[in-house]
N, C-alpha and C positions, 0 to 999 in steps of 0.2 A: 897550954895546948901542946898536944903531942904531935911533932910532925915526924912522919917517918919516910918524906921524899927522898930518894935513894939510899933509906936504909934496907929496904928488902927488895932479895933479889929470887925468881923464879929459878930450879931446875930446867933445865931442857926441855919442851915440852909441856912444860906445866904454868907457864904465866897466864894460860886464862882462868885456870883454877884459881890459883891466888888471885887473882882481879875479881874472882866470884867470891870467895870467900872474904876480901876485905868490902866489897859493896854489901852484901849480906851484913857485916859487922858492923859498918857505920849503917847502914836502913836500924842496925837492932839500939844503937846507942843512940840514935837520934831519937827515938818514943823512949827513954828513960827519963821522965821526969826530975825537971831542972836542969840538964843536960843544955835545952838549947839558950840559956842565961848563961853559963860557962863558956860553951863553944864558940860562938858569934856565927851561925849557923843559918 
């Protein structure tokens, strides 16, 4: 499992973008088949 709790950090202003864009990317990884046997999800 990949954790990346405080490894990213938002510009000024921009931490709801990245909070959209890493929700967006885990919603896209979770429907990847066999994903959720990996992840414990």
């Amino acid at each position: 499992m990949y954790l990346l709790h405080g490894k990213l950090t938002a510009k000024a202003g921009h931490a709801d973008e990245l909070a959209n864009i890493l929700l967006e990317a885990s919603a896209l990884v979770a429907t990847v088949k066999g994903v959720q046997s990996v992840c414990n999800w």
